[in-house]
MARTORDO-899079 format. One line per field, with one value per residue (C-alpha): x, y, z; residue in three letters. Coordinates in Angstrom, 2 decimals, always signed. Layout:
u: c(X/...);
v: c(Y/...);
w: c(Z/...);
r: c(ala/...);
END
This chain:
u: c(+71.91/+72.48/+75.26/+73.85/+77.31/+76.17/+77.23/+73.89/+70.54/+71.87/+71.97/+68.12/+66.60/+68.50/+68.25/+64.41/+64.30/+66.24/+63.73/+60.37/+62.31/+62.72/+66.44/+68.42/+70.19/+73.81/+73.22/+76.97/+75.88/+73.88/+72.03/+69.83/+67.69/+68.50/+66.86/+63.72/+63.49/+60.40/+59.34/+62.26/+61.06/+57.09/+58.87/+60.88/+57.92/+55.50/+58.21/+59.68/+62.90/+65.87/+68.21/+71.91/+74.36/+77.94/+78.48/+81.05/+78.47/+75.53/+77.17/+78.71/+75.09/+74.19/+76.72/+76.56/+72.76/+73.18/+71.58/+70.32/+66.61/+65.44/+68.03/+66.08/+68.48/+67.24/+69.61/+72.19/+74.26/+76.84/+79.53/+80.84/+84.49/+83.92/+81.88/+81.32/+80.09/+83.24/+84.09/+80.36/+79.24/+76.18/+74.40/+75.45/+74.74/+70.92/+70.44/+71.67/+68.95/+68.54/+69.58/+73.18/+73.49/+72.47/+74.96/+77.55/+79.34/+78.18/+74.68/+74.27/+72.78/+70.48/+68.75/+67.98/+65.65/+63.84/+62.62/+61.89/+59.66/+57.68/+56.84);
v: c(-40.87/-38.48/-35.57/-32.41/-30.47/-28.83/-25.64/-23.11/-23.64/-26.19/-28.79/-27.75/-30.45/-33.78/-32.48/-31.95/-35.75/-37.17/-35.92/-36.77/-40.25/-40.08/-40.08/-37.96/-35.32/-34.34/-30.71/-29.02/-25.71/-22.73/-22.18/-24.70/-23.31/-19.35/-20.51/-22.81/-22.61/-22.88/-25.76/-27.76/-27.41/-28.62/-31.70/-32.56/-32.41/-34.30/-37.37/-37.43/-37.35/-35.48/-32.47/-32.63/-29.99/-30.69/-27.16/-25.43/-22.70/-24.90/-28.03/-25.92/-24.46/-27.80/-28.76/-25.90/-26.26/-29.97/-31.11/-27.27/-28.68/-26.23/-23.91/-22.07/-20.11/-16.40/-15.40/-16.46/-14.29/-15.36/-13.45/-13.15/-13.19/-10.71/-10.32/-6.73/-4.76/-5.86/-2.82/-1.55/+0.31/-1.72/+1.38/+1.32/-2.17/-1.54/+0.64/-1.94/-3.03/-6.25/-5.00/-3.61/-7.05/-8.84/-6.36/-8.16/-11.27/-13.81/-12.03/-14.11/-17.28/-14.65/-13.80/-16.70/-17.55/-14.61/-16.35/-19.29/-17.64/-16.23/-19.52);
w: c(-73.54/-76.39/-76.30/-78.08/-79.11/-82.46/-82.09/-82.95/-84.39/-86.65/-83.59/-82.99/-84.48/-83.79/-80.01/-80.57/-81.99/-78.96/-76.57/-78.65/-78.81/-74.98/-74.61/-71.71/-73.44/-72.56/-73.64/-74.25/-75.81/-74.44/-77.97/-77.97/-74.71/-75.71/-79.39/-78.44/-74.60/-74.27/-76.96/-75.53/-72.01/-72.78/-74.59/-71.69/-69.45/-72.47/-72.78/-69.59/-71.08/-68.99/-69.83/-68.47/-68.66/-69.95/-71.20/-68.24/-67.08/-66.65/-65.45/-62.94/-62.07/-61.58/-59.41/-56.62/-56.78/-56.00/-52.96/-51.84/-51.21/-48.27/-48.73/-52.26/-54.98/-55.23/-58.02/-59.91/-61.78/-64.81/-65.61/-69.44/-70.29/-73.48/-76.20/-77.85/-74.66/-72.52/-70.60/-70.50/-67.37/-65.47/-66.84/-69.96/-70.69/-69.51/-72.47/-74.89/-77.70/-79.32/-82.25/-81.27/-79.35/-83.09/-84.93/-83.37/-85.45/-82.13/-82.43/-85.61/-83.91/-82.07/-84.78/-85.65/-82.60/-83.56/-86.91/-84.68/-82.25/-84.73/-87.17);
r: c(unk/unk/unk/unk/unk/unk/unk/unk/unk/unk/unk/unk/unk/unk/unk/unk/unk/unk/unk/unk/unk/unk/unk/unk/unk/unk/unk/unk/unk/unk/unk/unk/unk/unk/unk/unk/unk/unk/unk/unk/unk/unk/unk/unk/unk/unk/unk/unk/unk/unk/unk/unk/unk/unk/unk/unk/unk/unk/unk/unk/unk/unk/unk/unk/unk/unk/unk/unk/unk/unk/unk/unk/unk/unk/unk/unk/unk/unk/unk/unk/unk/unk/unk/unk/unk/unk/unk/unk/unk/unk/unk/unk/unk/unk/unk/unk/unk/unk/unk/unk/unk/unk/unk/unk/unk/unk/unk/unk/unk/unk/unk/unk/unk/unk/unk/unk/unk/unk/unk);
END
């Protein structure tokens, strides 16, 4: 088993090499899904390799939805503790844009994925 903890898009590729290699990752950061998602999920399914989550939000995901066959998850919501739109109406935060999200010193990493998605 391999623990992915690099913080960002910097701990993108080392993850990326534990899976082609066919390791179970110990994922304990949100980034690398929010950044390469998709390409992470079609190696998991090409190598048969496993994703486990360590980080607090997902692991605790994973542990309500444990042993819930027949009983299917509609919706799950996550809350956020801050960031730059704390105090936001519902409404207002519908009408934010990527860009005021990216604008924002956590946006950083964000921005980042967008250069990935498009190379």
């Amino acid at each position: 088993m391999v623990i992915a903890s690099i913080v960002g898009y910097s701990g993108l590729r080392s993850t990326v090499s534990a899976i082609k290699a066919g390791k179970k990752i110990a994922l304990a950061n949100k980034e690398t899904l929010v950044v390469a998602g998709e390409i992470i999920e079609k190696l998991i399914h090409e190598t048969g390799s496993r994703i486990l989550p360590v980080d607090s939000e997902h692991s605790a995901i994973l542990q309500c939805l444990a042993g819930e066959t027949g009983n299917p998850v509609e919706h799950i919501s996550l809350t956020a503790s801050g960031g730059p739109f704390l105090g936001y109406s519902l409404e207002k935060l519908h009408e934010i844009t990527p860009g005021q999200a990216l604008k924002h010193p956590t946006g950083i990493w964000a921005a980042r994925s967008q250069s990935i998605r498009h190379h």
